[in-house]
C-alpha distance (Angstrom), angle and dihedral (degrees) to the residues before:
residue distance angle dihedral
X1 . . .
X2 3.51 . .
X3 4.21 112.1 .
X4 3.82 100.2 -143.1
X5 4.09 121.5 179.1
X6 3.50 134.7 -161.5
X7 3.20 131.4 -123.2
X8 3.81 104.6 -168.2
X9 3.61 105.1 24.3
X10 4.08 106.9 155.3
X11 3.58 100.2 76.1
X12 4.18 134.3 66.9
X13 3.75 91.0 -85.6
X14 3.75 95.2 56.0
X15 3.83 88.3 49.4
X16 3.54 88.6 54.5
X17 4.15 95.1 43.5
X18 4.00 82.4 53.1
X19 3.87 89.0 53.9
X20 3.87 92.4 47.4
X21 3.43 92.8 44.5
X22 3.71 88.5 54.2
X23 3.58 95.7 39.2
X24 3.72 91.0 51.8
X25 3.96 99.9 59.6
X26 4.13 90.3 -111.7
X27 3.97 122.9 121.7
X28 3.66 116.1 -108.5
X29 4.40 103.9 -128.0
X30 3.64 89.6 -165.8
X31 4.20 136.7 -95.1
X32 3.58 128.4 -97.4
X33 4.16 130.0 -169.8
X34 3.84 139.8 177.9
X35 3.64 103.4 -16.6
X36 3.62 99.5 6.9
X37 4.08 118.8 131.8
X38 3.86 93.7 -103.1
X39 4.14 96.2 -175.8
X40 3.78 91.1 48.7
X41 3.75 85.8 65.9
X42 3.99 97.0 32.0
X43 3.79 75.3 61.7
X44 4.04 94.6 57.6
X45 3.33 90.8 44.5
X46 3.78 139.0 83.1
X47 4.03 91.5 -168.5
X48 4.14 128.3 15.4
X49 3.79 113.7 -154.3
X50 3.64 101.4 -153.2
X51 4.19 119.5 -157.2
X52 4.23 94.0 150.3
X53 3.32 116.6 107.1
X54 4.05 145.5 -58.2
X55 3.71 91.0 -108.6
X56 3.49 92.8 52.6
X57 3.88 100.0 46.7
X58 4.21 93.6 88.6
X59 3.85 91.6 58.6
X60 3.79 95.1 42.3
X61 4.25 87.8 49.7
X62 3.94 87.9 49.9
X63 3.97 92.6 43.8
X64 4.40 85.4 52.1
X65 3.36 93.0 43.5
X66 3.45 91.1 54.0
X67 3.34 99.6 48.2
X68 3.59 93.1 36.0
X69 3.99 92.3 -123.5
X70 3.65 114.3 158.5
X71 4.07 106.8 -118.8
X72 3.99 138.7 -148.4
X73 3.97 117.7 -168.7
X74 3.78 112.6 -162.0
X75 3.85 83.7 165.2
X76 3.75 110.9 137.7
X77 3.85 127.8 -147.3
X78 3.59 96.5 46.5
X79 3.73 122.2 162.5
X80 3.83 137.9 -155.8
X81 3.60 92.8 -83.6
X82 3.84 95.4 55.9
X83 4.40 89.2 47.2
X84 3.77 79.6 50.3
X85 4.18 100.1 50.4
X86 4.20 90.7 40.9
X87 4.10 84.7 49.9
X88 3.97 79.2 56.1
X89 3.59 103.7 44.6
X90 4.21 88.3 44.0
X91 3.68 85.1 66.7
X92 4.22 79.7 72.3
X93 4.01 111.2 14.0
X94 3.42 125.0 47.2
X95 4.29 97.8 -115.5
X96 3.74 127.1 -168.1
X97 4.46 117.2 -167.5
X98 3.31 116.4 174.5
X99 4.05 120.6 163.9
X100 3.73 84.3 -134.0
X101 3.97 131.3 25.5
X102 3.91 90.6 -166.5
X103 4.34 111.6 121.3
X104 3.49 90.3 -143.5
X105 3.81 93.9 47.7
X106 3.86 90.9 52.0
X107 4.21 89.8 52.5
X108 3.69 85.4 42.9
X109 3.87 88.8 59.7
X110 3.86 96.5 48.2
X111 4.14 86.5 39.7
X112 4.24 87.4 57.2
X113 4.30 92.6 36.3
X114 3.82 84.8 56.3
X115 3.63 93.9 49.9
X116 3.54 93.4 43.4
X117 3.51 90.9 56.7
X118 3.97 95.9 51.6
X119 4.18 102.0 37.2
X120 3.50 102.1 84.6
X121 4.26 112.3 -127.1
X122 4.01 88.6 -90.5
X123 4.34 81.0 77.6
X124 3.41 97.2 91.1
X125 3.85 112.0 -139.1
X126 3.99 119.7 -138.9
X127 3.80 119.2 157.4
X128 4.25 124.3 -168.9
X129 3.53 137.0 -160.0
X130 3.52 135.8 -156.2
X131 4.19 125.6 -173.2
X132 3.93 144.1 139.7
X133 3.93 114.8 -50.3
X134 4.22 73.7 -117.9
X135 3.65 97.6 72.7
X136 3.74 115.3 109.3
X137 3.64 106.5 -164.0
X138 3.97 140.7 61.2
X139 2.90 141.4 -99.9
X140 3.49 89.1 -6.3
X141 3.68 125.2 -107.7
X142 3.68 85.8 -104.2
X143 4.08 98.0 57.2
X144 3.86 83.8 45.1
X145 4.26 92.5 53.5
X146 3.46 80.5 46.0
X147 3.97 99.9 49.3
X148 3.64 86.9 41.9
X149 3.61 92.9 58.6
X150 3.70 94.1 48.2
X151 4.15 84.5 56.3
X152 3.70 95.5 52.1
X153 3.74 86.4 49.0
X154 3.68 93.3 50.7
X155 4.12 89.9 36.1
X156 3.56 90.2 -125.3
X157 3.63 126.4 121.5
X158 3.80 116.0 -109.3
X159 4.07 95.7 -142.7
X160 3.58 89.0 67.7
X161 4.21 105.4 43.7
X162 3.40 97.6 35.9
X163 4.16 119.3 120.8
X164 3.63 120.2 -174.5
X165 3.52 134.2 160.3
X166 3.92 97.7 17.9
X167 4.15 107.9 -175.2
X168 3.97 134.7 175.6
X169 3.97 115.1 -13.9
X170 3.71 103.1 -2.9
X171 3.76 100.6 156.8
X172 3.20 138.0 -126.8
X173 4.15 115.0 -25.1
X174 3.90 104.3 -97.6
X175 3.55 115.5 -132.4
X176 3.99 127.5 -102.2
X177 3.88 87.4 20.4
X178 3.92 120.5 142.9
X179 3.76 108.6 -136.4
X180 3.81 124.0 -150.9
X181 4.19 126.4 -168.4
X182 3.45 120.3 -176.9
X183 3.92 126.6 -156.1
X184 3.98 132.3 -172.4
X185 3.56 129.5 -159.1
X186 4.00 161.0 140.5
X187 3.87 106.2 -48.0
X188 3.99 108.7 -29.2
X189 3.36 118.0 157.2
X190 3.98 98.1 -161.5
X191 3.53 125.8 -53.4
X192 3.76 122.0 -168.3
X193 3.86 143.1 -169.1
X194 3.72 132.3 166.4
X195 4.57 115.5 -163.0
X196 2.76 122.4 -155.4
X197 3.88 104.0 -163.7
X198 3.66 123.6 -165.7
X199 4.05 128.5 162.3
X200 3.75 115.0 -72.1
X201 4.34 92.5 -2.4
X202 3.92 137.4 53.3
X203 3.64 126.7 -167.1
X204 4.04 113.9 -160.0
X205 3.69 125.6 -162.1
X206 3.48 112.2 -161.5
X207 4.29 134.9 177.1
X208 3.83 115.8 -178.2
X209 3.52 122.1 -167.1
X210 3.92 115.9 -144.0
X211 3.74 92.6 175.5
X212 3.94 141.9 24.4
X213 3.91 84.1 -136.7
X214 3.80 81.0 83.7
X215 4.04 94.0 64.9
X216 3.87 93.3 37.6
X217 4.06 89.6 58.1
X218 3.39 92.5 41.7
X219 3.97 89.6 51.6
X220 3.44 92.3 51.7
X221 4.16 93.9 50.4
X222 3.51 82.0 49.6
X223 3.94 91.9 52.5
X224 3.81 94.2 47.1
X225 3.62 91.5 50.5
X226 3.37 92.1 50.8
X227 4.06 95.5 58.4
X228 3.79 112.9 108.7
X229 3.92 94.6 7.5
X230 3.36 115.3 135.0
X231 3.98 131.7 -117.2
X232 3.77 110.0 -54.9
X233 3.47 153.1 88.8
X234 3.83 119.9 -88.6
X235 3.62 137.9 156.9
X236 4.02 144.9 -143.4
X237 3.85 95.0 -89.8
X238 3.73 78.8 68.6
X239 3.59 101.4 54.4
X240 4.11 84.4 49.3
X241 3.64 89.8 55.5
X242 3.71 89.6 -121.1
């Protein structure tokens, strides 16, 4: 059995990474959180499922590296710098990020890169997201896995058609942009849908999640994959075969 560790365990998605560790055969190594001795666990472990925080994520690459513990980051909010210290620590641990560990999330991304690739650039693109009034970052990592696919479909890059946060007289929309909306609210664990808006038709790809049960399962698929692969950088299209 797989040893699989935590890295934070206090909150409702640890709970639920415990159950789908359980549920999933593997042994639970433990959790850690703020404060916690992160490399004495990377030690116990033969992969760390990591859902802490961005500010943490350097310490919990040098703790796997040092043990030489496989690692998957579903931490959202991550910036260039992180992309750029997991590209480093690939070079020695085998690393999987993914803005969302959900299954149906990672179909939904290959679902909306296809469709990218076939609407012509008169589709208008517009994705929304829905979660908790809790949630401190947007768009959510999810909306931008999912805007990110509908660049590579499209061959453009995201950082340069993407529209968020449009207020007051903005103009008319500008074409081949990627829009983004963000809601927060009650108890929503992440609800997602990607337009794709052309004239006189609209086609809407959609994934809600009812549960976080959904991204614990997925994180531990994504952990058992990740046993015995070598030093890289991979993602959860991989796990899916895709």
């Amino acid at each position: 059995m797989a040893r699989i560790g935590i890295i934070g365990s206090a909150g409702r998605m640890g709970q639920a990474l415990v159950e789908a560790i359980a549920a999933a055969g593997e042994t639970h190594a433990g959790g850690v959180d703020k404060g916690d001795d992160v490399a004495a666990l990377a030690k116990a472990s033969d992969v760390l499922v990591d859902f802490s925080s961005p500010h943490a994520l350097e310490a919990n690459l040098d703790a796997a590296m040092a043990a030489g513990a496989g690692l998957v980051v579903g931490t959202t909010g991550l910036e260039e710098r992180h992309h750029w210290l997991i590209d480093q620590a690939a070079d020695h641990i085998a690393v999987l990020q993914t803005g969302n560990t959900s299954l149906g999330v990672t179909l939904l991304a290959h679902l909306v890169r296809e469709a990218a690739a076939r609407l012509g650039e008169d589709w208008d693109v517009e994705i929304s997201e829905t979660h908790h009034r809790m949630k401190v970052d947007a768009p959510s990592g999810t909306a931008l896995l999912l805007g990110q696919a509908a660049a590579e479909g499209r061959q453009v890059d995201l950082a340069e058609v993407s529209a968020r946060g449009r207020d007051g007289i903005t103009g008319a929309r500008r074409p081949g942009d990627i829009g983004f909306a963000a809601l927060r609210g009650g108890s929503v664990a992440g609800d997602h849908t990607v337009l794709f808006l052309g004239d006189d038709e609209r086609l809407a790809l959609s994934h809600l999640a009812e549960n976080r049960r959904i991204f614990a399962k997925g994180a531990i698929r994504a952990a058992q994959w990740l046993l015995d692969r070598p030093a890289g950088r991979y993602t959860m299209p991989q796990v899916l075969d895709l």
